[in-house]
KETOR-650511 format. One record per atom (N, C-alpha, C): residue in three letters; chain; atom name; x, y, z. Coordinates in pm, 1 decimal. Example, Ala and Ser with C-alpha at 12.3 -4.5 7.8 and 13.67 -1.06 7.14 Angstrom:
// residues 2
+------+-------+------+----------+----------+----------+
: rest : kette : atom :       xx :       yy :       zz :
+------+-------+------+----------+----------+----------+
:  ALA :     A :    N :   1319.0 :   -569.0 :    780.0 :
:  ALA :     A :   CA :   1230.0 :   -450.0 :    780.0 :
:  ALA :     A :    C :   1320.0 :   -330.0 :    780.0 :
:  SER :     A :    N :   1285.0 :   -225.0 :    708.0 :
:  SER :     A :   CA :   1367.0 :   -106.0 :    714.0 :
:  SER :     A :    C :   1290.0 :      3.0 :    787.0 :
+------+-------+------+----------+----------+----------+
END
This chain:
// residues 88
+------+-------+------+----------+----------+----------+
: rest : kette : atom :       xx :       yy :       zz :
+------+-------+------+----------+----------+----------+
:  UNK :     A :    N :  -1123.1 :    192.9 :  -1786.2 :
:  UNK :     A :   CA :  -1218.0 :    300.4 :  -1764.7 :
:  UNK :     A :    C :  -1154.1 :    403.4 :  -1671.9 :
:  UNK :     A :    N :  -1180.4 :    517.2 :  -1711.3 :
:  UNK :     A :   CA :  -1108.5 :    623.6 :  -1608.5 :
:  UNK :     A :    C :  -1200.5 :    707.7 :  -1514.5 :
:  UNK :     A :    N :  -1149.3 :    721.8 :  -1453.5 :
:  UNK :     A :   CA :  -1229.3 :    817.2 :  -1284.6 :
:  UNK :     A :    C :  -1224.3 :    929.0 :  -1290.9 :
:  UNK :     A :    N :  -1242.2 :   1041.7 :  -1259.8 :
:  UNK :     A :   CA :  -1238.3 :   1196.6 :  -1275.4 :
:  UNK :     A :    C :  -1203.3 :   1221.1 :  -1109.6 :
:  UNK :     A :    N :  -1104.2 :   1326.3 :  -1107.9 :
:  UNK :     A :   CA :  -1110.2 :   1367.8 :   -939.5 :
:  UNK :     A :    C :  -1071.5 :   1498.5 :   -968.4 :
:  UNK :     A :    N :  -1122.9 :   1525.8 :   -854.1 :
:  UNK :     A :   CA :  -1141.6 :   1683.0 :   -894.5 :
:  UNK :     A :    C :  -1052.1 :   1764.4 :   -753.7 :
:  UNK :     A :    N :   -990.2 :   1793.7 :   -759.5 :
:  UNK :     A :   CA :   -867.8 :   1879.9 :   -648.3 :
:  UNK :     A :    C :   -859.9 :   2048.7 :   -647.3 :
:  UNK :     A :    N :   -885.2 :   2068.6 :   -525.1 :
:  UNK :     A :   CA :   -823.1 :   2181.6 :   -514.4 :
:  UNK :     A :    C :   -741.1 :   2210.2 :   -444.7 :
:  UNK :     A :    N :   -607.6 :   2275.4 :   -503.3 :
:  UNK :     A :   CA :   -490.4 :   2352.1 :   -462.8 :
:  UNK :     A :    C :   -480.1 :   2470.4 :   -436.4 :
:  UNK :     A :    N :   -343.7 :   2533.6 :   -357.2 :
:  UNK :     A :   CA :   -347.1 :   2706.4 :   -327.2 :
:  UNK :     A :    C :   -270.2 :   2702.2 :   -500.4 :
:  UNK :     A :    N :   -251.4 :   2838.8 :   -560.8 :
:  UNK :     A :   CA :   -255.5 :   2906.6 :   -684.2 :
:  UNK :     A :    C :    -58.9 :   2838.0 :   -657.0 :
:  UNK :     A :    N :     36.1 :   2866.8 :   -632.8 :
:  UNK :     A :   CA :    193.0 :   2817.6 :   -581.6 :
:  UNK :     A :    C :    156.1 :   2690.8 :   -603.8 :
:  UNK :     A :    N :    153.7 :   2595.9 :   -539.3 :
:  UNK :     A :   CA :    183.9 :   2478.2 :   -566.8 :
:  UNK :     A :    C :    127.2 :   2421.7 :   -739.6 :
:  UNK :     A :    N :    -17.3 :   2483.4 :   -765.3 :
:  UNK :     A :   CA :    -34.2 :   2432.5 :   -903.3 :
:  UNK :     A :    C :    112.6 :   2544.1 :   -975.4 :
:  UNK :     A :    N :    105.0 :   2593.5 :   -936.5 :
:  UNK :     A :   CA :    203.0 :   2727.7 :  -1076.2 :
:  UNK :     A :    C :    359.5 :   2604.7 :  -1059.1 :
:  UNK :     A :    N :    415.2 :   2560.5 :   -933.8 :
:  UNK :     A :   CA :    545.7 :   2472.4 :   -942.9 :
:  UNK :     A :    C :    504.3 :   2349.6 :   -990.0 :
:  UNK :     A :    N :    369.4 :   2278.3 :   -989.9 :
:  UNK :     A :   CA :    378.4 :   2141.0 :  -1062.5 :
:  UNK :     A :    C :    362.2 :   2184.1 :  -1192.5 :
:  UNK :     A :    N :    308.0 :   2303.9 :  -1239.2 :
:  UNK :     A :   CA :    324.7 :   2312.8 :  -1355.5 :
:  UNK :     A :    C :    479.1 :   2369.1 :  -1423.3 :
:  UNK :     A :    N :    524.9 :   2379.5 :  -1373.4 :
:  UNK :     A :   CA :    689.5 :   2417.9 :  -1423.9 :
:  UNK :     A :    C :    773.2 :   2272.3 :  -1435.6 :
:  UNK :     A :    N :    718.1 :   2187.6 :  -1300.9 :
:  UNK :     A :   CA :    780.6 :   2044.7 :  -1299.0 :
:  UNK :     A :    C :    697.7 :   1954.7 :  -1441.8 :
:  UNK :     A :    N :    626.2 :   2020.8 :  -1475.0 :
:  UNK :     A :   CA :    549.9 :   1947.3 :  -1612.4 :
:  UNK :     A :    C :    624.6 :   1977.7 :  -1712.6 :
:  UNK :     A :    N :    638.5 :   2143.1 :  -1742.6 :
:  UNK :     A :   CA :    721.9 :   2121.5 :  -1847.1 :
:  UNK :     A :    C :    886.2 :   2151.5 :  -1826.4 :
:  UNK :     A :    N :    945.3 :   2116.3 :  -1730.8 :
:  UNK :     A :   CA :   1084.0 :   2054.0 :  -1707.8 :
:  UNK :     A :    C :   1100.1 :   1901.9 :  -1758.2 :
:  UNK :     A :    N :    990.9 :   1847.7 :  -1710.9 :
:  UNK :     A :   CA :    996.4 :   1713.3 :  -1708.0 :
:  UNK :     A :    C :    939.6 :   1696.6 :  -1878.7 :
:  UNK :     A :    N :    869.4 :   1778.8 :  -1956.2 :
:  UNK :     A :   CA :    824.8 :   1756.4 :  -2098.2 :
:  UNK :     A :    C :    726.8 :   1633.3 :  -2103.0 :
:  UNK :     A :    N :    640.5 :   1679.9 :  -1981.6 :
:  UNK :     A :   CA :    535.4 :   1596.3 :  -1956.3 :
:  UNK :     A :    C :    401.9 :   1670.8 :  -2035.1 :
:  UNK :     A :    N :    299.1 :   1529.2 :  -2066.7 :
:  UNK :     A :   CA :    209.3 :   1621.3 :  -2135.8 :
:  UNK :     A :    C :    119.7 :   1740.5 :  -2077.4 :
:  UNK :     A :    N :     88.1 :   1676.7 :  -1939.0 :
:  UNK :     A :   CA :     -3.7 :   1760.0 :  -1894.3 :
:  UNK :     A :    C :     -1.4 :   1742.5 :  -1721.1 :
:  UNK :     A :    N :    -51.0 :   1831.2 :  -1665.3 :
:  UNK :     A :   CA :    -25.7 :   1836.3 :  -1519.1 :
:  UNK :     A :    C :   -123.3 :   1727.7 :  -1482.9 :
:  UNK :     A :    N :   -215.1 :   1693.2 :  -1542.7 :
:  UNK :     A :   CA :   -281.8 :   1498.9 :  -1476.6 :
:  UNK :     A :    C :   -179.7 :   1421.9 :  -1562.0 :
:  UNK :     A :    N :    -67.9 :   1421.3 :  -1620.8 :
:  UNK :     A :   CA :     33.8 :   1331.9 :  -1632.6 :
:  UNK :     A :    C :    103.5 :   1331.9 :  -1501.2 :
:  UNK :     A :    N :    123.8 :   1423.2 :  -1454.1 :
:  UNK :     A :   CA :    224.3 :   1445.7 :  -1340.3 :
:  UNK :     A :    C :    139.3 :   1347.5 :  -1212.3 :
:  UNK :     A :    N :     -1.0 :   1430.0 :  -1208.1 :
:  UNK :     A :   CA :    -35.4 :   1402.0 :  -1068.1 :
:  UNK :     A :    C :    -80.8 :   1210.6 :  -1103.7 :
:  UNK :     A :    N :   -135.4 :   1190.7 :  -1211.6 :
:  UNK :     A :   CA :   -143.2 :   1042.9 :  -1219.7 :
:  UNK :     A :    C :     26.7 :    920.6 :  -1190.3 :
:  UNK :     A :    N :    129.2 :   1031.5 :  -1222.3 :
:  UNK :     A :   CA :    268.3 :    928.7 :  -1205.1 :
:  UNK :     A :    C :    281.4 :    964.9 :  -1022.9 :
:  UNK :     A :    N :    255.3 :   1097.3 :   -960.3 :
:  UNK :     A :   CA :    281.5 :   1059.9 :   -858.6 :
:  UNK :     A :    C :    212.3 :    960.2 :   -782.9 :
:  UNK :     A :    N :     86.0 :    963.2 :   -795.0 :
:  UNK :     A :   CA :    -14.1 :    877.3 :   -729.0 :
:  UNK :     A :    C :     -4.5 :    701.9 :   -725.1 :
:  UNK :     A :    N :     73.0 :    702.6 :   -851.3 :
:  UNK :     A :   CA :     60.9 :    577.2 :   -894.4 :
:  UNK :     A :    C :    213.9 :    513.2 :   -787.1 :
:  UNK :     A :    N :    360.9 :    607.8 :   -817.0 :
:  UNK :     A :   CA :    439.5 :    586.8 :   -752.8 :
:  UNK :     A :    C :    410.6 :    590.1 :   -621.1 :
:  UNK :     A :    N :    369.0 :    672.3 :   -528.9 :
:  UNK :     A :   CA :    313.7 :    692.8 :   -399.4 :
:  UNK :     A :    C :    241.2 :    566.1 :   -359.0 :
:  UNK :     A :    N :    125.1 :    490.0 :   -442.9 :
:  UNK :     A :   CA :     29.6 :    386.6 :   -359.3 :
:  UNK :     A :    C :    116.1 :    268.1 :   -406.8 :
:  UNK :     A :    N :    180.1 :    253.8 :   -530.1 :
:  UNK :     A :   CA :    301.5 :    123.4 :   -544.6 :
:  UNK :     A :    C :    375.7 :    131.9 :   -394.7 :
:  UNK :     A :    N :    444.8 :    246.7 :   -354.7 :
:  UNK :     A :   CA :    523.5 :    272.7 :   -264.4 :
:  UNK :     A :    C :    443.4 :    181.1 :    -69.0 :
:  UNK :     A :    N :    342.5 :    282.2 :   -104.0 :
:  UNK :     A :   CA :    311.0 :    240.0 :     79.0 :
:  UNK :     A :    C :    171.6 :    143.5 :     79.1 :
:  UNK :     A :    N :    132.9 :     65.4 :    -82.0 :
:  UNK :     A :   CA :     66.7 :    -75.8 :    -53.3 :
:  UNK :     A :    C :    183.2 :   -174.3 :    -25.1 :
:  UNK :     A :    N :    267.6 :   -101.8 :    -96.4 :
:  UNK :     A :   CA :    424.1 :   -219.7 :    -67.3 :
:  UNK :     A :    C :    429.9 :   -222.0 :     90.5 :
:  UNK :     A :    N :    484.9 :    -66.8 :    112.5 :
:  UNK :     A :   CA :    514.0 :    -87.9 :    264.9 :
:  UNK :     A :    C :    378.1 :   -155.9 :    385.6 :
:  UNK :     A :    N :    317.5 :   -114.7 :    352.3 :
:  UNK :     A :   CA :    186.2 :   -199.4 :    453.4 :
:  UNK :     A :    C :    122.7 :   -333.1 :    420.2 :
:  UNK :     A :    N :    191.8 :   -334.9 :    311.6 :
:  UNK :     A :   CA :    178.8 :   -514.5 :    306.3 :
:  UNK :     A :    C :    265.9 :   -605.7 :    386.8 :
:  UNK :     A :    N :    358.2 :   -573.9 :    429.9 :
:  UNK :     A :   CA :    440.6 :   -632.4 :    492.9 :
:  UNK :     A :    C :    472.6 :   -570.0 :    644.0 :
:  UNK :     A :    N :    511.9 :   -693.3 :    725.8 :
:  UNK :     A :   CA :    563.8 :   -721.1 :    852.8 :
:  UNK :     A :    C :    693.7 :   -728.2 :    870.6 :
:  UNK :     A :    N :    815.8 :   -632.0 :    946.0 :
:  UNK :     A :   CA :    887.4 :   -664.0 :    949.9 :
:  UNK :     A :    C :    918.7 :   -696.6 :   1097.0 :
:  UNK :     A :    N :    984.0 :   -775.5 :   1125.8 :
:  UNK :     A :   CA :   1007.4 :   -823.8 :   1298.1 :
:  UNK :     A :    C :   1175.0 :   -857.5 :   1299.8 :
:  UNK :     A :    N :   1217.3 :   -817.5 :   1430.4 :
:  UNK :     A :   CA :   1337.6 :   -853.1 :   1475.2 :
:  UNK :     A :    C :   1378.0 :   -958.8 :   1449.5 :
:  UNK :     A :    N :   1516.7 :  -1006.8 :   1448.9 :
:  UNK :     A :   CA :   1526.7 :  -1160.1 :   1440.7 :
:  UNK :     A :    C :   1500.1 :  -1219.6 :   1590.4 :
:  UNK :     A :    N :   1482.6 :  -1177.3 :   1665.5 :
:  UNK :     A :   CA :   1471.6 :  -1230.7 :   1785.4 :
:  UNK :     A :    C :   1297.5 :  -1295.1 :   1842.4 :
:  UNK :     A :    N :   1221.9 :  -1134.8 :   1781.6 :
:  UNK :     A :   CA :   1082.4 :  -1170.9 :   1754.8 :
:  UNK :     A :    C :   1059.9 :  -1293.9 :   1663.0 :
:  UNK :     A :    N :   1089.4 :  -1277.9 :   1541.5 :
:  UNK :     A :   CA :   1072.6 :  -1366.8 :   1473.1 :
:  UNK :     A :    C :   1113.6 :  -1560.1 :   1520.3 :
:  UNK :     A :    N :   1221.0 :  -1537.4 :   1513.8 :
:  UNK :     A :   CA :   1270.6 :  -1638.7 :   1623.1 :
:  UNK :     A :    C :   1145.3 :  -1738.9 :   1724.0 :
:  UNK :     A :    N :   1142.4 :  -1606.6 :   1800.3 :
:  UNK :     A :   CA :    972.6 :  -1653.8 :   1878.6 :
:  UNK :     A :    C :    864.5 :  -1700.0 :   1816.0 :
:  UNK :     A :    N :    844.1 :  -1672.9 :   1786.9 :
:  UNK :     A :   CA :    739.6 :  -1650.6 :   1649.1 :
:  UNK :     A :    C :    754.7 :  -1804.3 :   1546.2 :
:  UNK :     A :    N :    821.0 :  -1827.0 :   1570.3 :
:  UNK :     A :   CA :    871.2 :  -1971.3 :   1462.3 :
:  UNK :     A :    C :    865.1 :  -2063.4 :   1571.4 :
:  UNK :     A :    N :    907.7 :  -2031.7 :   1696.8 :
:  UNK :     A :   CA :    910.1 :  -2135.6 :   1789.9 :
:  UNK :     A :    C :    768.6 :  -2176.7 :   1842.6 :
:  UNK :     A :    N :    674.9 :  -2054.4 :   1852.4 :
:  UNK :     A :   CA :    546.9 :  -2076.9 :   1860.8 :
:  UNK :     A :    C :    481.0 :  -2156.4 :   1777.2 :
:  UNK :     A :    N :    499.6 :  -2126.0 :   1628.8 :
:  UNK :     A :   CA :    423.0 :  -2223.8 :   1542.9 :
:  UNK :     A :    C :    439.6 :  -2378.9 :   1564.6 :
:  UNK :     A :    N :    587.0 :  -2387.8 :   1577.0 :
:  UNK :     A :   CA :    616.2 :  -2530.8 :   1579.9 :
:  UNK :     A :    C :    559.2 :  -2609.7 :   1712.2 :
:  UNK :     A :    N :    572.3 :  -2528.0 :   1810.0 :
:  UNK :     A :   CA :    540.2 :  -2615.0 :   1919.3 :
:  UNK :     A :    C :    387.0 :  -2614.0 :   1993.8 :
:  UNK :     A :    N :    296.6 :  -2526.1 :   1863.3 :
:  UNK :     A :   CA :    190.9 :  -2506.9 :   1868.3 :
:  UNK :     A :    C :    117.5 :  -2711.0 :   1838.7 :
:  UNK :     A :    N :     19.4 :  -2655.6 :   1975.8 :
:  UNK :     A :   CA :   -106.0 :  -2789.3 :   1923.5 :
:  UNK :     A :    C :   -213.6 :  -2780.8 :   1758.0 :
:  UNK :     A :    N :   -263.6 :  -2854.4 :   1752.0 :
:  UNK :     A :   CA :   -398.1 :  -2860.4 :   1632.3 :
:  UNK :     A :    C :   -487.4 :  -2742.6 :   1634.1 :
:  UNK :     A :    N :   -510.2 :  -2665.7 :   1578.5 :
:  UNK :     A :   CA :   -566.3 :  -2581.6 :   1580.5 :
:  UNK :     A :    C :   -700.8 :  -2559.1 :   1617.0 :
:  UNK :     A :    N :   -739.9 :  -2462.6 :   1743.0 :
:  UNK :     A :   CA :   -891.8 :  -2511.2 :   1752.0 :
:  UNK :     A :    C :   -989.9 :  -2432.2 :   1681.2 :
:  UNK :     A :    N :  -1154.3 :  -2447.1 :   1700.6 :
:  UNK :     A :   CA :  -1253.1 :  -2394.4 :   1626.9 :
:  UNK :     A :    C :  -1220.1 :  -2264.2 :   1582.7 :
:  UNK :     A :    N :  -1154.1 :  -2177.9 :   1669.3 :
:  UNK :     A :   CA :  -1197.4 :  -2035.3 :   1654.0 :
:  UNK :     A :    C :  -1073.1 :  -1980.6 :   1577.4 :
:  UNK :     A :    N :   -963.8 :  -2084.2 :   1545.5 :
:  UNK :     A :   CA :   -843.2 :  -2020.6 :   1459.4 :
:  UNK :     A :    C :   -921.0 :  -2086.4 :   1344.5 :
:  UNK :     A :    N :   -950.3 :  -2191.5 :   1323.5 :
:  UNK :     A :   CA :  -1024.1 :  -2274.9 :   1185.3 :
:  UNK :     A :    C :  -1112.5 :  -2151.6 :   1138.3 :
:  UNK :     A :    N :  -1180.2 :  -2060.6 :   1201.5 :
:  UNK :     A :   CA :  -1314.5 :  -1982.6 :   1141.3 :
:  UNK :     A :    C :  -1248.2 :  -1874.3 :   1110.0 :
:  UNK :     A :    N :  -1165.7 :  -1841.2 :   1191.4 :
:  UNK :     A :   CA :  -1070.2 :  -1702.1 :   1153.6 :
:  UNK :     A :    C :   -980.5 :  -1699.7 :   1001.7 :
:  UNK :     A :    N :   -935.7 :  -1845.3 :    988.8 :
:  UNK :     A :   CA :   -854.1 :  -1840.0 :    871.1 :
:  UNK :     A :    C :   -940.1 :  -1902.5 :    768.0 :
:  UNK :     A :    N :  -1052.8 :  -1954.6 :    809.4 :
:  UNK :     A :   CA :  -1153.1 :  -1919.3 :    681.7 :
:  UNK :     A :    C :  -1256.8 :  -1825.5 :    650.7 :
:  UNK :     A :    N :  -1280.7 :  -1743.6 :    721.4 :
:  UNK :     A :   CA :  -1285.4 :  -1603.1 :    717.9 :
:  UNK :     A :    C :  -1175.1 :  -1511.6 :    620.6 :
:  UNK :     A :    N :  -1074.0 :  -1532.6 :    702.3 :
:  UNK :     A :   CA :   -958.1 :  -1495.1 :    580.9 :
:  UNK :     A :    C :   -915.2 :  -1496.4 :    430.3 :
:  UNK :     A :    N :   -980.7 :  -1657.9 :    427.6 :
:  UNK :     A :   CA :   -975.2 :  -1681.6 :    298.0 :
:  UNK :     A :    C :  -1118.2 :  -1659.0 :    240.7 :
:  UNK :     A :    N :  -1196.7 :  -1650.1 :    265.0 :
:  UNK :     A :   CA :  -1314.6 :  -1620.4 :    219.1 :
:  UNK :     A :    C :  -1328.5 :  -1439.7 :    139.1 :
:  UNK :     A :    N :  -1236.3 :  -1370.0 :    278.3 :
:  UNK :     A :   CA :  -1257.3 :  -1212.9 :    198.6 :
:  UNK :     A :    C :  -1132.0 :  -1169.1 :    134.4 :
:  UNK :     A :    N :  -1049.3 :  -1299.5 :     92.2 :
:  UNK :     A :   CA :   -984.8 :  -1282.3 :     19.9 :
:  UNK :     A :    C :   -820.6 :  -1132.1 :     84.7 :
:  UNK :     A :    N :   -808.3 :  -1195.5 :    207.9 :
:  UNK :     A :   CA :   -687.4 :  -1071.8 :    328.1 :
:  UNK :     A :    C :   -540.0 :  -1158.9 :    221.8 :
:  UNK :     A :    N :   -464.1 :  -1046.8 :    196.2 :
:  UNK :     A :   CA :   -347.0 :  -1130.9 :    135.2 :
:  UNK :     A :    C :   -230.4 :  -1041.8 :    235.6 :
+------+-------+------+----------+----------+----------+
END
């Protein structure tokens, strides 16, 4: 099913995506703006899905888990919370 969005631009930028439409021998300027959008949120759901940490942090971070005790009530509710709303 498709969504409708409705944009407004200054008169320049539509007149160059439309030149990049037909450079590119794209069908239509919502061909264009649907491939950027799509490349753009692939791009930074990627990047904000992920954690990157030092090796040194990390390091820590591994040493904590391991030498961590049983987990009490309030990490148990948190990570079923987690799994409940479905956080990946």
């Amino acid at each position: 099913m498709a969504s409708r969005i409705n944009i407004r631009i200054d008169e320049k930028l539509k007149a160059d995506a439309e030149k990049v439409v037909a450079l590119e021998g794209m069908k239509s300027l919502t061909e264009y703006i649907v491939k950027l959008i799509r490349q753009d949120s692939e791009r930074l759901l990627e990047l904000h899905s992920k954690i990157v940490l030092e090796d040194n942090v990390f390091d820590r971070f591994m040493k904590a888990c391991e030498d961590a005790e049983k987990p009490n009530a309030a990490l148990l509710e948190a990570a079923k919370f987690t799994d409940q709303s479905r956080f990946r």
